[in-house]
N, C-alpha and C positions, 0 to 999 in steps of 0.2 A: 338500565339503558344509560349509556353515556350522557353528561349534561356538558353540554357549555352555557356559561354562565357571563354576562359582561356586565360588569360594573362600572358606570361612569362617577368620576368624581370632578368632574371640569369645574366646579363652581362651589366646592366644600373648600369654606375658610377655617383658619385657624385650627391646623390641623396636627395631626402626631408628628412633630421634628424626627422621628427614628421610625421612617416608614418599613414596610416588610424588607428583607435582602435582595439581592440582586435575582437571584434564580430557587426560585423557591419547587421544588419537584420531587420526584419520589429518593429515599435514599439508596444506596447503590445497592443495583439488582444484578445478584451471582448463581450463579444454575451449575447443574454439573451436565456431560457428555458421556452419553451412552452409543457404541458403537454395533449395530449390528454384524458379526463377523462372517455371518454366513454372505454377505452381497459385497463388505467392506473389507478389500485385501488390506492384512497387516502393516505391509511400507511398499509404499508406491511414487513412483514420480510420473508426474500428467504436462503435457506441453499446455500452455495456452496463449495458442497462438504459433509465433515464430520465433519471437524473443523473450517469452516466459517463462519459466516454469512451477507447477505448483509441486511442493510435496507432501508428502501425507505418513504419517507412523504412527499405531495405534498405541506406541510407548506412555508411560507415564498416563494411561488415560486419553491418548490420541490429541492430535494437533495437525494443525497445514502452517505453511509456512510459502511464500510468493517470494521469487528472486528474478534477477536480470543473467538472462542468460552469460552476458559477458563477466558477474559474479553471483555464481549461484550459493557461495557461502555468506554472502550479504544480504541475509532476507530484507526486503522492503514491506514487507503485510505479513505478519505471524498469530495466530491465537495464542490463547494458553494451555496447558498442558491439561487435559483432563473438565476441562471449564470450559461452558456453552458460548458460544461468539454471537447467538442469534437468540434473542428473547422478545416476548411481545405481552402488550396490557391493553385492557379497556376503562379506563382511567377518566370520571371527572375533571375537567377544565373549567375555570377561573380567570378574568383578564381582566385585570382594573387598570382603565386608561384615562388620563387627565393629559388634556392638552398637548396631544405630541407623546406623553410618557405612556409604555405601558408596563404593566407586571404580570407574568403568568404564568399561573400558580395550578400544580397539581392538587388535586382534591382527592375524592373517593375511588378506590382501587375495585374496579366490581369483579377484573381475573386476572391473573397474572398466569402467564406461559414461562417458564424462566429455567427450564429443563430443556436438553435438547438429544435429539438423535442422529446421528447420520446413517445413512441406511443404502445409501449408493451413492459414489462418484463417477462419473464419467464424461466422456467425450462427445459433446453432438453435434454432429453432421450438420452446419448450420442448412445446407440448401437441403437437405431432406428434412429434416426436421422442423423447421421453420414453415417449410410449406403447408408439412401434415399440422403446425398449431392455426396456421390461419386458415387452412380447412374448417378444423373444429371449432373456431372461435366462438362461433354465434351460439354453440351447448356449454362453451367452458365455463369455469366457477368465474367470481367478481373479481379476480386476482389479476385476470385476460387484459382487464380492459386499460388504454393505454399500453400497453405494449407492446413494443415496436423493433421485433427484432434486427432487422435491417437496417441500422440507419447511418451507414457508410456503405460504401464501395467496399471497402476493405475488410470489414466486418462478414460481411457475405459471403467472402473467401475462405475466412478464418474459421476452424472450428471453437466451438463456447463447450468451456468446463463447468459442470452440473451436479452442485450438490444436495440432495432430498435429502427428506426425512420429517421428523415430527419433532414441534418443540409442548410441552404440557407440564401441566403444576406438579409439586411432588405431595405423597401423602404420608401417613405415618407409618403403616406395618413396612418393617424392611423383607424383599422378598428374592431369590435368588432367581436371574432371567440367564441365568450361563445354557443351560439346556436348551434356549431359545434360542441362544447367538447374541445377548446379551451381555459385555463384558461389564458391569456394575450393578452395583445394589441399588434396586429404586424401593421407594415407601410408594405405600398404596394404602385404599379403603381409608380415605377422611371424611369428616363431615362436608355434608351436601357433595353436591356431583364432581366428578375429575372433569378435567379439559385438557384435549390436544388440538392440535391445528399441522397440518402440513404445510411447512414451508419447500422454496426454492431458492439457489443463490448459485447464480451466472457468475463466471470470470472469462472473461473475453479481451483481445489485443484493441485497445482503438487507435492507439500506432507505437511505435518503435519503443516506445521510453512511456506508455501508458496501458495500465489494464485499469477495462471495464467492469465495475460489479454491482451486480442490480438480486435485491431482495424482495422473493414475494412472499405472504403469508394470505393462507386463506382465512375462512369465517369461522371462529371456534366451532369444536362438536365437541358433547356433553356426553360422561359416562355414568352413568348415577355408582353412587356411593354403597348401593343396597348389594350389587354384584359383586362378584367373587371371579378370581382368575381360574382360568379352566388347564386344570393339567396336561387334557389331551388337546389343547385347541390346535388349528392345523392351519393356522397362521394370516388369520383374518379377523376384525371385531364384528364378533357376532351381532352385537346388535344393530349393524349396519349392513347384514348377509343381505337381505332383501334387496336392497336398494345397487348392489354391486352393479350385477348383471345392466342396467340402466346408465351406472355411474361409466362403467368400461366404453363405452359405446361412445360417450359425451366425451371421455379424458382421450382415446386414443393413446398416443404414446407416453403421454404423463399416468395414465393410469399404470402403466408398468412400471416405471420408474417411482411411482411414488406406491405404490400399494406396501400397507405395511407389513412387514414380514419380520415373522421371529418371536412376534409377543403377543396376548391376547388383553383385549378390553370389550368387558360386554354391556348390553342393552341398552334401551333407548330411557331419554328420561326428563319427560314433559314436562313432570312436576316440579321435578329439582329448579328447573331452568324457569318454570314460573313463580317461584319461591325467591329466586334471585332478579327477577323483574326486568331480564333480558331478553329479547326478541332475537329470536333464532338469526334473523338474519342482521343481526349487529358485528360491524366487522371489528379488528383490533384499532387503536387510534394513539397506537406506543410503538416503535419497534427501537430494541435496543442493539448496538454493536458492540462488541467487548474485542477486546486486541491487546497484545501483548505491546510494553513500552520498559526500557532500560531506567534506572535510578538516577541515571546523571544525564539524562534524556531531556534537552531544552525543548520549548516547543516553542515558533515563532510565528507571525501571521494574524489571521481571525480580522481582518481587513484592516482598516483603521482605528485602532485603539488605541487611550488617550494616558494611561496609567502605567503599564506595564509591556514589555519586548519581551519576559521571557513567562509563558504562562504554567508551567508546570508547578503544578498546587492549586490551579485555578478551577472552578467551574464556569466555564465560558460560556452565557446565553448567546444565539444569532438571532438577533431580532434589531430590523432599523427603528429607529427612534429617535427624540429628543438626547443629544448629549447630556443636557440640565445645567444647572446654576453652582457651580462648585464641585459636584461631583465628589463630595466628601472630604475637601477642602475646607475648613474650618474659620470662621462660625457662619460662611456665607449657607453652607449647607443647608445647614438647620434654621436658618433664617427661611430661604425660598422656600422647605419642605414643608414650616411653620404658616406662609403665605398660600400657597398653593400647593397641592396634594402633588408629593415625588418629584417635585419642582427642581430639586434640587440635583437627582439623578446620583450618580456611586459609577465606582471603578469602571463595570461592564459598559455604561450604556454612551452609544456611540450612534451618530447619523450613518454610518457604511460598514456596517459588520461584512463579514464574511465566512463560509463554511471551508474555510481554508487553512489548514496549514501547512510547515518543513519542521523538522527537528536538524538537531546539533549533528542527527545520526545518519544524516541525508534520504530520514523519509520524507514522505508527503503524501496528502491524501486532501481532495478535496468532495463535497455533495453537488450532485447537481438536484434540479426542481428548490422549492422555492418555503419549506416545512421549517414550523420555528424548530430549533435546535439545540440542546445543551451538549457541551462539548466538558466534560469530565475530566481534568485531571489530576482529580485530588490522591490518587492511588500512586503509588511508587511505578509499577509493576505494568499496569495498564492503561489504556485510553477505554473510554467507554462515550457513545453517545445517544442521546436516548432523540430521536426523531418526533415529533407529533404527526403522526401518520399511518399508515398501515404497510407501506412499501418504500425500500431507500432505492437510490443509485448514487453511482459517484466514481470517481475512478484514484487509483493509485500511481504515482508517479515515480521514477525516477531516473536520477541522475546522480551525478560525482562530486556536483559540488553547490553551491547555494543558487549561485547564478544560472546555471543549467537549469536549475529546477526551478528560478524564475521564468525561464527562455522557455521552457514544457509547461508548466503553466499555462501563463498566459498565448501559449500557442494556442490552446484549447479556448480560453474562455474569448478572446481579442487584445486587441492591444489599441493604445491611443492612439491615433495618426499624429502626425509632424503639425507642431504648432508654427502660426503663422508668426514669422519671424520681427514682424514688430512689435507681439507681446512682449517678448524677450530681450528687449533692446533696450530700454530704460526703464522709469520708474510710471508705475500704473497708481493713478491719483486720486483718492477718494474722495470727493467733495460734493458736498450738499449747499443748498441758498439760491441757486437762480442764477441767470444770465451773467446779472452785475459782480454777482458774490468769483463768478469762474473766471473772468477776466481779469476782476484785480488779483487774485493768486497767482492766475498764469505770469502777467506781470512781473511778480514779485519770483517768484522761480525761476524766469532771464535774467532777472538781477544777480541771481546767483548762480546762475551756470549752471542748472538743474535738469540733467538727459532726461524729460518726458517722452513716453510711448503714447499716452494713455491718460485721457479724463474718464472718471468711471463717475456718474451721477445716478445716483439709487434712486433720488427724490426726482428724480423727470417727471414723474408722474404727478405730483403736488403731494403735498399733506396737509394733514387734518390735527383739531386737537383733540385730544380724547381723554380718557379719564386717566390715563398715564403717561402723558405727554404728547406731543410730535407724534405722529405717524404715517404712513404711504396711503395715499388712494390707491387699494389695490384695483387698478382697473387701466390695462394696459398700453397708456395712449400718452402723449406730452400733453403734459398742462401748461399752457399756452401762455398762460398769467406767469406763473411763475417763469418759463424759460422762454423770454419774449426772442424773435428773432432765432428759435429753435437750428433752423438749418443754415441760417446764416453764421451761426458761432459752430455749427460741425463743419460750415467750408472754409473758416477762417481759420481754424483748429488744424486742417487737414493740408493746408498750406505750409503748413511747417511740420507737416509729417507726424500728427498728433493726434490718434484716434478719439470717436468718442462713445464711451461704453452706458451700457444704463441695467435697467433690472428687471426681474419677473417673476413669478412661479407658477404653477398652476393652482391656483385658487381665486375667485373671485369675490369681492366683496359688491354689496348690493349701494350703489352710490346716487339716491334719490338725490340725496343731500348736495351732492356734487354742482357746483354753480356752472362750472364753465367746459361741463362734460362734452364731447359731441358722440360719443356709442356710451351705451351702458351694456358691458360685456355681461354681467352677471344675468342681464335681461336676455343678451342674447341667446345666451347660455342655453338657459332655461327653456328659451321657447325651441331650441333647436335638440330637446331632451338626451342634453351630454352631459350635464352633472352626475356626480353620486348621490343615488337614493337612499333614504331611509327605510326601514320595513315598510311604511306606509307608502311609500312611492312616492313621496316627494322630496326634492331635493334636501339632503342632508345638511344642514347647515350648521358645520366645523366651528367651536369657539375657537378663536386665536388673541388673544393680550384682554385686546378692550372691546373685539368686537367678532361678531361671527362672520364666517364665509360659506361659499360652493365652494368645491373642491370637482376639478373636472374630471371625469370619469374617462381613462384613459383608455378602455379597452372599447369600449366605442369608436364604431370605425370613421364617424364623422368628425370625431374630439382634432383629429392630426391635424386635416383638412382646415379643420376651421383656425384651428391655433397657429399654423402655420402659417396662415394671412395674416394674422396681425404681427406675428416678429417680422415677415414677409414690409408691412408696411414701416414698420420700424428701422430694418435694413434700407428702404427706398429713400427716407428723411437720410441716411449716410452713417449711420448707426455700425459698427464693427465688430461690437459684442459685447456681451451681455450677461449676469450672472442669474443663472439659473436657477434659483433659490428654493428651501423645503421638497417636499416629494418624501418625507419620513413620517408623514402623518395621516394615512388612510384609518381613518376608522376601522377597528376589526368586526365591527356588527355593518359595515355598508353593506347595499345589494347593488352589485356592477353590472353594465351590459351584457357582458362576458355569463353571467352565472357562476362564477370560480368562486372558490372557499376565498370570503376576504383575508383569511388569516396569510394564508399560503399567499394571498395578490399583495398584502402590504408590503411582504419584502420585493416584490415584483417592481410593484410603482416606479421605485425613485430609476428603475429601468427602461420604465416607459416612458417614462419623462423626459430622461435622455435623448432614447431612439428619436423621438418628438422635433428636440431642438435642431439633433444630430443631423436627421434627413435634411430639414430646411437648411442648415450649414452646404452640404452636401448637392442640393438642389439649387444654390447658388452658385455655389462653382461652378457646378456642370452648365449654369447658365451664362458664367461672365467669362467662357474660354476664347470670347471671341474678341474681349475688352481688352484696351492697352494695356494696363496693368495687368503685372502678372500675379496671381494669385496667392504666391507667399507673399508677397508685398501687402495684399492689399485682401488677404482674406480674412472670413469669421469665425471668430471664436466666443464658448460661453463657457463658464462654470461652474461649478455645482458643488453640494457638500453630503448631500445624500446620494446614497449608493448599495448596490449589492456585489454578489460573486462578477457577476456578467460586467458589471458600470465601463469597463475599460472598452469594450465593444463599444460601447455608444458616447461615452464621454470624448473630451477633449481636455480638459483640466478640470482640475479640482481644489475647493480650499477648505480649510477644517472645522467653518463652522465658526461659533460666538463663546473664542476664551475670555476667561475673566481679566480684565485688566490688572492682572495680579505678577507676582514671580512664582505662586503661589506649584504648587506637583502635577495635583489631579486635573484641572481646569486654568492653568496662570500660561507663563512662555512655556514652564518646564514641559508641559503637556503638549505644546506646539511641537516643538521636537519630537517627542515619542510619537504622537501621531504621524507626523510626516514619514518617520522612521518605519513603522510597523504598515502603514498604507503603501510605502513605495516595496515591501517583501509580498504585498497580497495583490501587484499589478498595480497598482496607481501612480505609475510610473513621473508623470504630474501631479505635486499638491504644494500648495503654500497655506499658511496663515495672514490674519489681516495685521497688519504691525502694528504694535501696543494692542491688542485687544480688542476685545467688543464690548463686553457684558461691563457697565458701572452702573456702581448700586451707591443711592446719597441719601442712604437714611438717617433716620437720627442717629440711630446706636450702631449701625453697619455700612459701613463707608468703603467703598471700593472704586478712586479714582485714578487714573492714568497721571503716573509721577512723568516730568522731562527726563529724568534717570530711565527709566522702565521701559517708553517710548524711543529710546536712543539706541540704549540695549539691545530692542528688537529691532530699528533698522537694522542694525550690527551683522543680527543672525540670518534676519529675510535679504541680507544682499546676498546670502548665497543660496538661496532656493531657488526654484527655476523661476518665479515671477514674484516680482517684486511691488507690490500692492498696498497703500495707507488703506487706512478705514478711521473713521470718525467718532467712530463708536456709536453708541444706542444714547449716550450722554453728551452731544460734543460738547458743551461750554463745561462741564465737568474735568472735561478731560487735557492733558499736555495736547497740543496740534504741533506738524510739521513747521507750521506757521505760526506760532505762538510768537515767537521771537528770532532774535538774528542768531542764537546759541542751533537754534531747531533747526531753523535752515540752512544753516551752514553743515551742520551735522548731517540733513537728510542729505545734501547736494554730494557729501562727501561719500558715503553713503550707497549712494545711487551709481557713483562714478566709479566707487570697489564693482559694483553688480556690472558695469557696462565694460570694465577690465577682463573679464572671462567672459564676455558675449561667447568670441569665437570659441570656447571649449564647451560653451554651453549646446550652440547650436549644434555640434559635435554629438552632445548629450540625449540631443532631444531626437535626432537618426537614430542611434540606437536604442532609445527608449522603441518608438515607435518599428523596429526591426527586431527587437529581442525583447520589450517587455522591460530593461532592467531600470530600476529609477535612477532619476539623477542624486538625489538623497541618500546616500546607503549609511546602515547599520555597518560598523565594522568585520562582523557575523559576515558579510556577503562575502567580501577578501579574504578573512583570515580566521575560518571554523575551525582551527585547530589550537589557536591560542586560549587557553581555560578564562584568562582576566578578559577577555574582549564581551564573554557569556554576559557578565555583570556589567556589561556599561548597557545604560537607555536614554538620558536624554544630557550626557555630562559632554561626549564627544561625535560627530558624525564624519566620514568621507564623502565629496563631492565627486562622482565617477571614481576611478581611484586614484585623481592625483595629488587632489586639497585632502589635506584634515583639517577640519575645523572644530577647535573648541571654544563656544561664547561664553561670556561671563551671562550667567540666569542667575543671580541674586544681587540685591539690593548693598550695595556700597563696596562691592568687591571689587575690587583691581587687578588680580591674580586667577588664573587658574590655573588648576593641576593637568597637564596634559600626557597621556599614556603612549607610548609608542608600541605597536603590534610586532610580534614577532612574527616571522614570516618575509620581510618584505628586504628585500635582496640592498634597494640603496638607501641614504640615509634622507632625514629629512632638515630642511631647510625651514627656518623662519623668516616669514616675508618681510619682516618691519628691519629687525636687526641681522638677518643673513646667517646667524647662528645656527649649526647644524648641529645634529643630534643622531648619532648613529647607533646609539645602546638599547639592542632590540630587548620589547618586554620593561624595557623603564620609563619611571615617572620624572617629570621635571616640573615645577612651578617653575609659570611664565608669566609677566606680566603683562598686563591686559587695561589698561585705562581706556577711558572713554577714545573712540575714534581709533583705537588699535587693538583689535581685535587678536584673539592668537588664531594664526590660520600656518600653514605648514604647507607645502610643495616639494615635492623628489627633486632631489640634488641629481642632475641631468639629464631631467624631464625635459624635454621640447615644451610641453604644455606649459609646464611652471614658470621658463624661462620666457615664455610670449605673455602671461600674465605681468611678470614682475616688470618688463619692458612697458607695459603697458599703463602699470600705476602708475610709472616713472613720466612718460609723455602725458597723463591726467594730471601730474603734478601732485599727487597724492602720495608718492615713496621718494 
């Protein structure tokens, strides 16, 4: 019987600095394809749909291959040649989770299916066929349930391409099935019993530029080992003859299409299968996909990730989580991994994965449902992914070019609506201290002529000291002590066009201790039973840093309701928006309202959590239509850093979470880039980082504090993201501030005032984000897929829409960087500081880059460039 096993290690100190790897799972699982010839014509082409089509050649050991009608030599979805596409296991699980982090680790293999057959493809009539399965439904096997074959309009109309057969283990005698209708040599008679299982696998139009494909496999059946192939068999396993007559009656039209035909496998076999400690009705909890991929084949996407843009060599986990403490970034790694178990996190692990990707070759493929995922591509040759599940879906995209296949994307999953326009208009202000501490800042930022949008105050709520500093009352209310005069300093703010932002998450901590509390949300929580429970039934209580929490249980239908009064009260203080924080940290042992596998809800969550904020966003507009202001002026926004495939349906912005205050690859600025980078190719069409950093570490022997260099740096780069936001860090008096001195502020005012120079192309930006999906951040990869050097850039150069390049200096004492010019791109480019153009497509140039001149580039008779550079000019900054 399968085991899932959870490990918690939240509270083991001093622990192995080189914790397990990233994706620890089975090693790659290769089957061969056996075709029945007598049901499976030789080479055939099948429609699916209007604009698909599939082909099929039993050549080289048979293969399909999916294309777009308007190029059917371009496959977009291909197997391999003679190699099974569909394999399944019942497999041991393992998840060791500390704090946010988790690992999960394949264990004991109790069968592996990794053999497969095709035995009929065909066409079904969805509206007859559909009807005759949801006839049958309430007799069909366990495979039925959940599926839902109608789930457009358009689907309905369309017929779905059907391919059966059997996938089963292989054994040793090699035996010839040709007289069957068998075109290969299988092994048979091993020790203990054979296993087959019937599988299905749909392809279906779900519109113009997407096919649907959905994978069932049913409950293994057992052939004992003791039996013998029968010469004259007449193409049915005997040892299931009995049972037919009953089984036909239940399956309807799947029994003819799947009955196996061509080969025999006989008798039943109790013992075997109670030998192996498996209960008949144990279903598979692996299904593998295997597909063919080119050698020079980039892969891009897998949501937000903070290491690498091009993943090909990689094994890709999807699972939301903790980003970690360095991230393999040295020696902070092995410090936090040393402190707290996995603390430290490695290349994969990211707050917003996603089962997403495009390659260089203009496919794309994305999963839907919500199954942790490994995404394989350590093979030349192929992609492989191994599901924890028993049934996949997902669909196949295409298009002609990167962007396109952004625009088909995120047509499917959603798109971010149109930010309200005074995010976007200056600089969004991080500060902590209370009443007195925001006013003398504000103060001192008139002084310098410093465009605010935006006071963003995390600590509204008060804090506490704890056994590792400073930290928030999580408990979602103003503390009144600290922010005396609360609404009086948001109308005084708001007089000068200055919103004011604050914070939240879903989780609650228990605030007995709280002096000047007036609700205690964790109390109310509880008695209104919306937490997540433990096995026991009682609320789960989450460790986080110094101290535990609830965690609200989102799939409860009262969770919204309730949590939506209290931003609801926060919004009525004048409140504008708000950052959404965590939503990566469900427990995988919680029991939810819902009943759903937590494993499969955890990548769910940071979804629901959205939707959450999203509605209440949504619910006030639709209520303030009647208000003078008008609603980009004067609407809400929040954001968030946890996410999944869907997050852009329900977010509004996004940011990436707590880098190290380093320059540092995996976890420092450089990492800031790459995530923005590979999050605006997976739909996150919004995301910035916090400037200088989050994460400072003041230990004796491992010091990581915010340099005035590092912090200036990153103004540099976040004046050209879509929002422009300080943060204080987890350390402030550690760390450089914006405020430190007159060097900072003058630099952040200047700064701020490059960011509020492209407002108008921004807001440009953020239409079409919100219409097409496309980030304002792009990888060069989106304009220019055909230049081979663009493949190797990640975090060295970016384009803003496409008419900035921008390349920041991310190291420590540089003055210079090297900057690439793409080939491709018809005019030349322009440098904004010295006006010097650069027309030599495919060349490098070192530019210089000192502090406050940043290398940024504009097309030489751009409209766009030319209203920017006009615009520095009247800031008084060029």
């Amino acid at each position: 019987m399968a085991i899932l096993k959870i490990t918690k290690k939240h509270h083991k100190r001093f622990n192995n600095p080189f914790p397990s790897s990233a994706s620890i799972t089975i090693p790659y699982v290769q089957g061969s394809l056996f075709i029945n010839s007598k049901t499976v014509p030789s080479d055939r082409k099948f429609s699916i749909g209007n604009d698909f089509q599939l082909s099929w050649t039993s050549n080289n050991g048979g293969h399909l291959s999916i294309s777009h009608l308007s190029q059917t030599t371009r496959p977009i979805w291909s197997t391999i040649p003679g190699q099974a596409f569909v394999s399944a296991a019942l497999v041991d699980t393992e998840v060791e989770e500390s704090r946010g982090s988790f690992l999960v680790k394949d264990k004991d293999v109790h069968l592996m299916c990794n053999h497969q057959t095709i035995e009929d493809i065909r066409i079904i009539n969805n509206q007859f066929d559909h009807h005759h399965l949801e006839y049958e439904a309430t007799d069909s096997p366990s495979w039925y349930e959940g599926l839902d074959p109608k789930t457009d309009s358009q689907e309905t109309q369309l017929p779905t391409l059907m391919i059966t057969g059997r996938l089963f283990n292989m054994t040793k005698k090699n035996r010839r099935f040709e007289r069957h209708g068998i075109q290969a040599n299988i092994q048979f008679e091993a020790k203990g019993p054979s296993v087959y299982a019937r599988y299905w696998v749909w392809f279906n139009q779900k519109t113009s530029h997407e096919v649907g494909f959905q994978v069932k496999i049913e409950k293994p059946n057992f052939i004992s080992s003791s039996n013998h192939i029968s010469s004259t068999a007449s193409g049915v396993y005997h040892g299931f003859k009995r049972r037919l007559c009953n089984r036909k009656k239940k399956l309807g039209w799947c029994w003819y299409l799947s009955r196996p035909i061509g080969f025999v496998l006989v008798s039943s076999v109790e013992e075997d299968i109670e030998d192996l400690n498996i209960p008949k009705s144990e279903e598979f909890n692996r299904v593998w996909l295997t597909y063919a991929s080119d050698e020079n084949e980039r892969f891009y996407g897998f949501g937000e990730q903070f290491s690498h843009m091009n993943f090909k060599g990689k094994r890709v986990p999807v699972f939301v989580q903790e980003q970690g403490i360095g991230r393999g970034d040295q020696p902070i790694t092995l410090a936090a991994n040393l402190i707290s178990y996995r603390a430290g996190g490695d290349w994969s692990t990211t707050y917003a994965p996603s089962p997403f990707y495009m390659t260089s070759k203009m496919r794309s493929l994305y999963l839907e449902g919500y199954d942790y995922t490994v995404f394989d591509l350590t093979r030349l040759d192929r992609v492989q992914i191994q599901i924890h599940g028993n049934s996949v879906e997902g669909r196949i995209l295409h298009g002609n070019s990167p962007c396109e296949l952004i625009e088909h994307f995120t047509e499917s999953i959603g798109r971010l609506p149109e930010l309200p326009e005074w995010i976007i208009s200056g600089a969004v202000v991080g500060m902590q201290g209370g009443t007195d501490v925001v006013r003398h800042i504000w103060d001192e930022l008139r002084t310098y002529d410093v465009p605010v949008s935006a006071f963003w105050l995390q600590d509204w709520v008060g804090q506490r000291e704890t056994l590792i500093g400073s930290q928030l009352w999580w408990n979602w209310e103003v503390d009144a002590q600290r922010y005396k005069g609360w609404k009086e300093l948001i109308k005084d703010l708001s007089t000068q066009h200055i919103k004011v932002m604050t914070y939240c998450n879903p989780c609650l901590a228990p605030v007995d201790e709280k002096q000047n509390k007036r609700r205690n949300l964790f109390e109310e929580a509880k008695q209104l039973d919306i937490l997540v429970k433990d096995r026991n039934g009682n609320p789960y209580m989450v460790p986080n840093t110094a101290f535990d929490v609830g965690m609200l249980d989102l799939t409860h239908p009262k969770t919204a309701t309730w949590f939506k009064q209290i931003l609801q009260e926060m919004v009525d203080d004048g409140v504008r928006g708000w950052m959404a924080d965590f939503g990566e940290g469900l427990p995988v042992d919680a029991v939810l309202y819902s009943g759903e596998d937590p494993i499969s809800a955890h990548n769910r969550y940071p979804e629901l959590w959205a939707q959450i904020n999203r509605e209440l966003v949504e619910e006030w507009k639709s209520n303030s239509l009647d208000k003078v202001k008008e609603n980009q002026e004067d609407g809400l926004v929040f954001f968030m850093r946890a996410g999944f495939r869907d997050s852009p349906k329900w977010g509004m912005l996004f940011w990436e979470g707590d880098q190290m205050v380093s320059w540092q690859a995996n976890d420092g600025i450089k990492s800031s880039v790459v995530g923005l980078l590979s999050s605006g190719i997976s739909g996150y069409a919004f995301n910035h980082s916090d400037i200088g950093g989050y994460c400072t570490v003041n230990l004796p022997l491992v010091k990581y504090t915010r340099s005035q260099e590092l912090l200036m740096r990153w103004m540099e780069l976040n004046s050209f993201t879509t929002v422009f936001r300080t943060h204080e860090g987890n350390k402030p008096s550690c760390n450089s501030q914006f405020y430190s001195n007159q060097e900072t502020l003058s630099h952040f005012a200047r700064s701020a005032k490059l960011y509020v120079a492209w407002k108008f192309y921004r807001i440009q930006l953020v239409k079409e984000a919100a219409q097409k999906g496309l980030p304002v951040c792009r990888h060069l990869f989106l304009h220019y897929p055909n230049d081979e050097r663009v493949h190797h850039l990640s975090y060295q150069q970016f384009l803003v829409g496409s008419e900035f390049l921008v390349v920041p200096v991310l190291d420590k004492g540089k003055k210079k960087v090297k900057a690439y010019f793409p080939v491709g791109e018809s005019s030349s480019w322009i440098h904004i500081w010295t006006g010097k153009r650069f027309s030599k497509q495919g060349s490098e140039e070192w530019i210089e880059a000192p502090i406050g001149h940043p290398a940024v580039f504009v097309k030489v008779g751009s409209l766009i460039g030319e209203t920017f550079l006009n615009n520095l000019r009247s800031l008084g900054i060029l």
